[in-house]
Backbone bond lengths (Angstrom), bond angles and torsions (degrees), N, CA, C in turn:
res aa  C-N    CA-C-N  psi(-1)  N-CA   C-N-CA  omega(-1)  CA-C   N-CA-C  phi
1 X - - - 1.451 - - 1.529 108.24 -
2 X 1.569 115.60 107.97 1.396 122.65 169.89 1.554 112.62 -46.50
3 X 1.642 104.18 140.95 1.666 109.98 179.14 1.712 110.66 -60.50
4 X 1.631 115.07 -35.59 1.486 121.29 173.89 1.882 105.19 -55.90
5 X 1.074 86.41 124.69 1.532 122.20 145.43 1.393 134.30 -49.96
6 X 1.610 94.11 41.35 1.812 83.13 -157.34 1.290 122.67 -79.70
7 X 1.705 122.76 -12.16 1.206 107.02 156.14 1.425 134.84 -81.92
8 X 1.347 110.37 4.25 1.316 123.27 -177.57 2.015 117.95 78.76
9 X 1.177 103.17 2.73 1.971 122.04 -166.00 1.503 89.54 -77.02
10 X 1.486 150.76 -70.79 1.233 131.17 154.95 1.097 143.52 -32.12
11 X 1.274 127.10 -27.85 1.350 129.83 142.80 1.246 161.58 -38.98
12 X 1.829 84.37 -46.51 1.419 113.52 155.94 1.206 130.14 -92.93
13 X 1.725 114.67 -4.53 1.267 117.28 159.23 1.370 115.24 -84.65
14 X 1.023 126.76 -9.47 1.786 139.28 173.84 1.817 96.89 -88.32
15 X 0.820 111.52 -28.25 1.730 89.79 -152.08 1.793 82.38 -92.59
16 X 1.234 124.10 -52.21 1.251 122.52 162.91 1.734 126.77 -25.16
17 X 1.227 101.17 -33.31 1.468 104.54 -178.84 1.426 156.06 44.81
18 X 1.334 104.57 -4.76 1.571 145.90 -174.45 1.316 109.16 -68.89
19 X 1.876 142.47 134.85 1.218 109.77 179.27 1.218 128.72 -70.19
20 X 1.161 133.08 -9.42 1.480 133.89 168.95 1.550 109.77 -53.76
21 X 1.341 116.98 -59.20 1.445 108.17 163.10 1.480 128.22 -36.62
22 X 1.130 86.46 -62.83 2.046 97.37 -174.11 1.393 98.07 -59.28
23 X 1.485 127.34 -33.83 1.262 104.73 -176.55 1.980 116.19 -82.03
24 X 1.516 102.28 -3.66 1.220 101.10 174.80 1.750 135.82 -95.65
25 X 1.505 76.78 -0.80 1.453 115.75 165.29 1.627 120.93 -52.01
26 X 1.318 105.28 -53.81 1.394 114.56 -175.48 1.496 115.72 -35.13
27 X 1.534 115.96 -63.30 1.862 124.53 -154.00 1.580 76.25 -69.87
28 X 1.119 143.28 -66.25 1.197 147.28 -155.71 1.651 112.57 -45.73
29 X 1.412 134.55 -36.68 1.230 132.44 160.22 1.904 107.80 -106.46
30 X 0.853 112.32 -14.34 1.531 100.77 -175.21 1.727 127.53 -36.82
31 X 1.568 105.53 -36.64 1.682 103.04 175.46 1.504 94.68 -89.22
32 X 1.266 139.54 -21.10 1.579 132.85 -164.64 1.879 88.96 -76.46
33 X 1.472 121.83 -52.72 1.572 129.17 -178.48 1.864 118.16 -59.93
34 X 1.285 97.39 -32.53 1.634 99.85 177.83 2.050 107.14 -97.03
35 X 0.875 100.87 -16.08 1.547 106.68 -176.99 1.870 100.13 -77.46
36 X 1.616 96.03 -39.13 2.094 99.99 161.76 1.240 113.01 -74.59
37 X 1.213 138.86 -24.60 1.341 130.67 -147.37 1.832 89.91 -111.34
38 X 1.502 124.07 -14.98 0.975 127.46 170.90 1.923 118.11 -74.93
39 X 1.327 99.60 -41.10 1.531 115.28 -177.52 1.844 96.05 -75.36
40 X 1.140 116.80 -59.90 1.719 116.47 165.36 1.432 107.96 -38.90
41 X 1.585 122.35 -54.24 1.820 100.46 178.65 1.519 122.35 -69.35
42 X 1.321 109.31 -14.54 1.478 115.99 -179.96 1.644 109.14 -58.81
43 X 1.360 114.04 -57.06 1.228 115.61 -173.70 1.396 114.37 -62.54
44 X 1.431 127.78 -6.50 1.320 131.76 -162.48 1.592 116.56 -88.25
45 X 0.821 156.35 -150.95 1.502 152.99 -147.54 1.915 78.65 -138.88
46 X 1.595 94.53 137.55 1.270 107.59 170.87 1.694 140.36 -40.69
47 X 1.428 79.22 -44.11 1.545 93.89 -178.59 1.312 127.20 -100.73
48 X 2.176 96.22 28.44 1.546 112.58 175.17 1.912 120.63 -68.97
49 X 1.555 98.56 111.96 1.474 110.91 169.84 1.305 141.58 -34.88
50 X 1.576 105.20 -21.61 1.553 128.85 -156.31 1.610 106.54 -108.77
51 X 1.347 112.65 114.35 1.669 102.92 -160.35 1.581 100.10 -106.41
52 X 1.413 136.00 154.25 1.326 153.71 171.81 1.430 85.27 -13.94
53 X 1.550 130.02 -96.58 1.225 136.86 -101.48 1.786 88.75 -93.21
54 X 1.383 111.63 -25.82 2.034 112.12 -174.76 1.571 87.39 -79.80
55 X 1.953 141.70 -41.22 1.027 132.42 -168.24 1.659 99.07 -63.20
56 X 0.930 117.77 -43.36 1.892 137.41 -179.93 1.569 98.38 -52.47
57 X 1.082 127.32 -67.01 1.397 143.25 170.54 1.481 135.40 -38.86
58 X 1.160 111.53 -58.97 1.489 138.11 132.21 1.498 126.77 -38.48
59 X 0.707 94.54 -54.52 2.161 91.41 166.17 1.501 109.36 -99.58
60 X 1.566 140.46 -10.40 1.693 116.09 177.63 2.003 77.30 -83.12
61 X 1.377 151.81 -9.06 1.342 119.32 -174.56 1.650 98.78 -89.41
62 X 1.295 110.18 -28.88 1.350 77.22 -166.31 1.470 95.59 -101.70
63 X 1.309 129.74 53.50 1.502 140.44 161.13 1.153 104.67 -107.58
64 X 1.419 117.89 -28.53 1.886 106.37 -166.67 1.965 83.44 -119.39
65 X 1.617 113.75 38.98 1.296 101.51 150.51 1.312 126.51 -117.00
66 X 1.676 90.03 8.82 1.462 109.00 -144.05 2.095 86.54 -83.27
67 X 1.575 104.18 115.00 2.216 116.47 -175.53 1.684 82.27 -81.07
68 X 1.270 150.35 -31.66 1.569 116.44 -135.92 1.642 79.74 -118.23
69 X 1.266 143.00 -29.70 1.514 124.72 -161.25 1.379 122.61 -60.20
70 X 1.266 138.78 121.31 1.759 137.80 177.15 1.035 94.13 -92.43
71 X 1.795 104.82 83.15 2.248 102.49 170.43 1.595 93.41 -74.77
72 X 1.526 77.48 155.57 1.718 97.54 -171.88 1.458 94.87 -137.39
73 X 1.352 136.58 -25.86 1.465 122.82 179.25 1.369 104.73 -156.65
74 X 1.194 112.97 177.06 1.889 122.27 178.10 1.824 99.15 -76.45
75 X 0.882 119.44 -31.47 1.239 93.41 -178.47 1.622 127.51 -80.56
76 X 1.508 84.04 -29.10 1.751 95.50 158.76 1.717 114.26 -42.66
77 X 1.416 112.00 -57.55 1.268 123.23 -161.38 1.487 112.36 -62.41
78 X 1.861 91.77 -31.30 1.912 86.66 176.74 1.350 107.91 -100.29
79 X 1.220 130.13 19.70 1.415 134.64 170.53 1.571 94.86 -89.65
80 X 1.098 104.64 -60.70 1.736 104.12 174.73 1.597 117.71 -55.49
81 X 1.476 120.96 -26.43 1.537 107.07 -170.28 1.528 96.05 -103.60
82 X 1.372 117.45 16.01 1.022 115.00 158.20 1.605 129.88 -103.41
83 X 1.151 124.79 -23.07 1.137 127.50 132.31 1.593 125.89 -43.57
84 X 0.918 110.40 -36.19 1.567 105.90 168.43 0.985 126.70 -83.19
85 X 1.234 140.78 -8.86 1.327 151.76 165.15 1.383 113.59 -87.76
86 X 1.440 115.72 -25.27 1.515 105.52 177.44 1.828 102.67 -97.19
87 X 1.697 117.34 8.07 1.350 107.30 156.25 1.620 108.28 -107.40
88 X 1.133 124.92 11.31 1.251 115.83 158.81 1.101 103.98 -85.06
89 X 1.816 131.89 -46.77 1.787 108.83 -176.33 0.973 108.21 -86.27
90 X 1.689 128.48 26.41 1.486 96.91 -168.44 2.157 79.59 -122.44
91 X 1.107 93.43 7.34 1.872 105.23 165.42 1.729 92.21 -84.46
92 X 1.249 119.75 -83.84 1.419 140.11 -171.75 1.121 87.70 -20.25
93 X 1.635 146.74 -81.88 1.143 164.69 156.53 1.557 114.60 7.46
94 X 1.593 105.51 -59.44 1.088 109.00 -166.30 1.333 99.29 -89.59
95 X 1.465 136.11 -19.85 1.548 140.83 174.84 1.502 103.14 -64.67
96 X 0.987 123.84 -52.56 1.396 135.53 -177.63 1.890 120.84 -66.18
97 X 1.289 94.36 -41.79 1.742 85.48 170.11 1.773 97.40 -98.09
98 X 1.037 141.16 0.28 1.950 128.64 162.62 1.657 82.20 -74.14
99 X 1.408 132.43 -47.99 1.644 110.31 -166.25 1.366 100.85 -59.42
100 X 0.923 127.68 -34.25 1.437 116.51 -168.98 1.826 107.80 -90.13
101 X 1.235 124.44 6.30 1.069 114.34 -158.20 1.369 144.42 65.66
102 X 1.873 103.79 16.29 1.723 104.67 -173.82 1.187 129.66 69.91
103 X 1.104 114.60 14.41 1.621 133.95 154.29 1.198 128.23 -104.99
104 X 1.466 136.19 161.67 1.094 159.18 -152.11 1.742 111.03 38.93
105 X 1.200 109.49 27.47 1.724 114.69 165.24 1.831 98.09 -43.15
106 X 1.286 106.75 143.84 1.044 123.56 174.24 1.118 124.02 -114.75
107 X 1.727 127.62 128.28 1.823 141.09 -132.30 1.846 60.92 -91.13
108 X 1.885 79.29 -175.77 2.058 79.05 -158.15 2.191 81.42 -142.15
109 X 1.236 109.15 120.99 0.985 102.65 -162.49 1.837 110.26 -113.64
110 X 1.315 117.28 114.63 1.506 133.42 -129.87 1.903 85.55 -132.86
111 X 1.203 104.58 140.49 1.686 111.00 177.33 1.666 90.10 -134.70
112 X 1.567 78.64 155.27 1.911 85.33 -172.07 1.461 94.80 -73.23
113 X 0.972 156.35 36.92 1.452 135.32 131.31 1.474 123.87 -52.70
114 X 1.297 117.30 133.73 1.608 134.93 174.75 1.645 108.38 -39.54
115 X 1.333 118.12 -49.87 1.498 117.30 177.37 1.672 105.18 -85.53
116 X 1.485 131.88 57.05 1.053 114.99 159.16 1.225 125.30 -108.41
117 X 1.691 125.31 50.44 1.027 155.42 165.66 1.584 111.53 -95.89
118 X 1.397 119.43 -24.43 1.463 135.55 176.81 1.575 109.66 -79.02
119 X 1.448 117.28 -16.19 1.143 105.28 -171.45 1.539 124.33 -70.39
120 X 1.315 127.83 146.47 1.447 124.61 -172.44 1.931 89.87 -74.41
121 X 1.832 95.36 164.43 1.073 129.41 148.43 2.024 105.81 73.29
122 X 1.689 88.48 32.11 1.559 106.53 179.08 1.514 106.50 -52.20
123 X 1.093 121.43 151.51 1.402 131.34 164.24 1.507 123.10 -88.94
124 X 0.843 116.84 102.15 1.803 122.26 -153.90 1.464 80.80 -88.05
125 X 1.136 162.19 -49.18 1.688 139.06 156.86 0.830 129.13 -31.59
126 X 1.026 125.64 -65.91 1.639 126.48 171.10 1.142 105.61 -69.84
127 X 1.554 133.73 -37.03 2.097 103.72 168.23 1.225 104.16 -65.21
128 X 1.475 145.89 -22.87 1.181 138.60 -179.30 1.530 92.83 -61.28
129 X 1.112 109.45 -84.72 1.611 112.49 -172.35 1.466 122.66 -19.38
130 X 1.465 112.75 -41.46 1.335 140.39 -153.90 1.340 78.96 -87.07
131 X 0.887 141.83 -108.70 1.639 147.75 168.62 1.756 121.16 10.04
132 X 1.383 98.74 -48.02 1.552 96.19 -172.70 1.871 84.28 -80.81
133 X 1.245 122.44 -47.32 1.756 101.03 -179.32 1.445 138.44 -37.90
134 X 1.630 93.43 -40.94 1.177 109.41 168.90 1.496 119.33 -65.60
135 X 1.113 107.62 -50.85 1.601 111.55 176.89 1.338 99.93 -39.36
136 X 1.379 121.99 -80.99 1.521 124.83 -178.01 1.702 119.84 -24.01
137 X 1.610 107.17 -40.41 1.403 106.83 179.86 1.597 107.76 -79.97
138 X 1.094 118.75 -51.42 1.294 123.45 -175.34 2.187 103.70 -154.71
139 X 1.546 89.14 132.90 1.986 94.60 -139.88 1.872 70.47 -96.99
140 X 1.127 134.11 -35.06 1.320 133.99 176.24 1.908 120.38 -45.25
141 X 1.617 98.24 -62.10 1.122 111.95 160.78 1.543 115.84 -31.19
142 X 1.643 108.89 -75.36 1.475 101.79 -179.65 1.137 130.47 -67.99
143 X 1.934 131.69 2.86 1.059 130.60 -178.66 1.675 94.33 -81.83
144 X 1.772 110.54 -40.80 1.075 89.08 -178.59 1.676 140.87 -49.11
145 X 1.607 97.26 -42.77 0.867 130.55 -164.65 1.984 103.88 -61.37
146 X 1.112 90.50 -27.19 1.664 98.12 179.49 1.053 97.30 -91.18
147 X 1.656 131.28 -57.00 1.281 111.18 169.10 1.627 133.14 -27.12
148 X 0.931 100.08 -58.28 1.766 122.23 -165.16 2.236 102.10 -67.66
149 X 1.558 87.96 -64.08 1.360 81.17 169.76 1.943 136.73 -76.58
150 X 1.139 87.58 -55.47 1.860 101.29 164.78 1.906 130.96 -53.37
151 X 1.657 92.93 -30.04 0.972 104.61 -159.53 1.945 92.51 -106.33
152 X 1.013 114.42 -44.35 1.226 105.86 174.74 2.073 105.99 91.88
153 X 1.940 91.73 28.01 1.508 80.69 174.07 1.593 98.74 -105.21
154 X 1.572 81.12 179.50 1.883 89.90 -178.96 1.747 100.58 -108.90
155 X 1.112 117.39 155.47 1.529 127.54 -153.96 1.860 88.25 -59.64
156 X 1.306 159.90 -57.39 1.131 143.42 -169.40 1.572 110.98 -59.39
157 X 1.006 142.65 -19.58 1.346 161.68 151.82 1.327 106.14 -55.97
158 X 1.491 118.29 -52.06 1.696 111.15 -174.14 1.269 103.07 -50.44
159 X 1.567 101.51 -66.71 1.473 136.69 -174.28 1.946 108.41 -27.32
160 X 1.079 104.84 -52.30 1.159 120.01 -169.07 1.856 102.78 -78.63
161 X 1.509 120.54 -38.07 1.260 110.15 169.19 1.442 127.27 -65.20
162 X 1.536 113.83 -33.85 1.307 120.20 174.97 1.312 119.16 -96.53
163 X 1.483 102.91 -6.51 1.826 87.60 173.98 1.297 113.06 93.36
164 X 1.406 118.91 7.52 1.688 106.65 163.17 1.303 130.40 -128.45
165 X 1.521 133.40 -143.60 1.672 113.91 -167.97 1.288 97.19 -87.92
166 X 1.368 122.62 165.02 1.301 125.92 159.02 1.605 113.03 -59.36
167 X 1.168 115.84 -45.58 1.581 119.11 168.57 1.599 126.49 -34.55
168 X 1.576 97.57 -44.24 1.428 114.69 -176.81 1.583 111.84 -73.83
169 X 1.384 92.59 -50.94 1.448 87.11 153.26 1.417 161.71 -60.75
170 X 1.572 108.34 -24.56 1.415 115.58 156.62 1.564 115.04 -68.66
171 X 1.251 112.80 -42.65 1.388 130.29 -179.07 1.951 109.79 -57.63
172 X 1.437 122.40 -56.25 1.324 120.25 129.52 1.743 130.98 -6.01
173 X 1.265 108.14 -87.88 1.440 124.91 171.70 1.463 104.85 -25.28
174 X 1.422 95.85 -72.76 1.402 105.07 -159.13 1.292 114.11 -71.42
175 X 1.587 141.59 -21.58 1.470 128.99 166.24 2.016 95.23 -77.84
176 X 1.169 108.37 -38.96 1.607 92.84 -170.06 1.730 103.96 -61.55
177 X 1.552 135.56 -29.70 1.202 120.26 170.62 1.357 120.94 -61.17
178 X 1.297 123.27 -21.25 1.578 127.34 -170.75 1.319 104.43 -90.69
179 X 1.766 103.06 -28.69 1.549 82.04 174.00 1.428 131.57 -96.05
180 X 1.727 97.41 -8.97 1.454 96.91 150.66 1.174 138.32 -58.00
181 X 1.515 124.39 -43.53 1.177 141.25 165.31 1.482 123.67 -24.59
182 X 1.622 96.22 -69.59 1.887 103.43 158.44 0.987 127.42 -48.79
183 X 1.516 121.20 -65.81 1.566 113.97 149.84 0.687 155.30 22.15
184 X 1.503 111.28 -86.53 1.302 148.74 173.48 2.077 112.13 -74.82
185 X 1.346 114.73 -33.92 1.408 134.48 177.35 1.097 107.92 -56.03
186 X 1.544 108.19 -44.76 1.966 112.53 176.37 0.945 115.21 -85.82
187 X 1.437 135.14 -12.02 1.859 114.17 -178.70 1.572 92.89 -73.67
């Protein structure tokens, strides 16, 4: 299921806002939300507890709890339920290494290739970590960066959520991956 809106029926169930809408919302992204929440468990450590459809579950409630958001389009909505899903595993995350006491974190091993965001057995701490730094340096960068990864858009989609060129945005992408990369090389 393409991120476009092309019949415009999500849209107008967002802009409407009412719970009958939001609740009719659901069938309408449900394989587009578990098809992300599936690529998000991939990268996760094998013996992750948290399966697609409860990560899916867990973020459409607290998406249609969300009183202050003015959705304006579907891609908005999966920019937002993508942020929420990377603070549900990046909770899961933090529940899971306090059980263990904060040990045996695992170094996160990244090759300068462009797709090394695909790699299994990511460290959702340290991209957390990595992420809020970036924010601090440049808060754009890491929206992208959540966009692109969390969110599961493609750079004309970013572009279009935040309001700038597509140019700027690849151009974006691509220093915020390098500087993740380093980043991420030293923890």
């Amino acid at each position: 299921m393409p991120i476009v809106d092309e019949k415009g029926e999500l849209t107008k169930l967002l802009l409407k806002g009412d719970r009958d809408s939001l609740d009719a919302i659901f069938p309408l992204v449900y394989d587009e939300l578990r098809r992300l929440a599936a690529s998000y468990l991939r990268r996760e450590r094998s013996d992750h507890t948290l399966q697609p459809t409860a990560l899916v579950n867990e973020a459409y409630l607290k998406l249609i709890d969300q009183r202050e958001v003015d959705w304006q389009n579907r891609a908005q909505f999966f920019g937002i339920a993508a942020q929420m899903m990377r603070r549900i595993l990046l909770k899961h995350a933090e529940k899971h290494n306090a059980d263990k006491r904060g040990g045996n974190l695992q170094k996160i091993e990244l090759d300068e290739a462009v797709g090394f965001f695909e790699k299994q057995n990511l460290d959702i701490l340290a991209l957390d970590i990595a992420l809020k730094n970036l924010a601090k340096l440049d808060e754009r960068q890491a929206n992208i960066v959540e966009l692109r990864f969390f969110g599961g858009l493609k750079n004309e989609e970013v572009a279009s959520v935040i309001g700038i060129s597509l140019a700027t945005v690849k151009r974006e992408w691509t220093i915020a991956k390098a500087w993740l990369l380093r980043e991420l090389s030293q923890s």
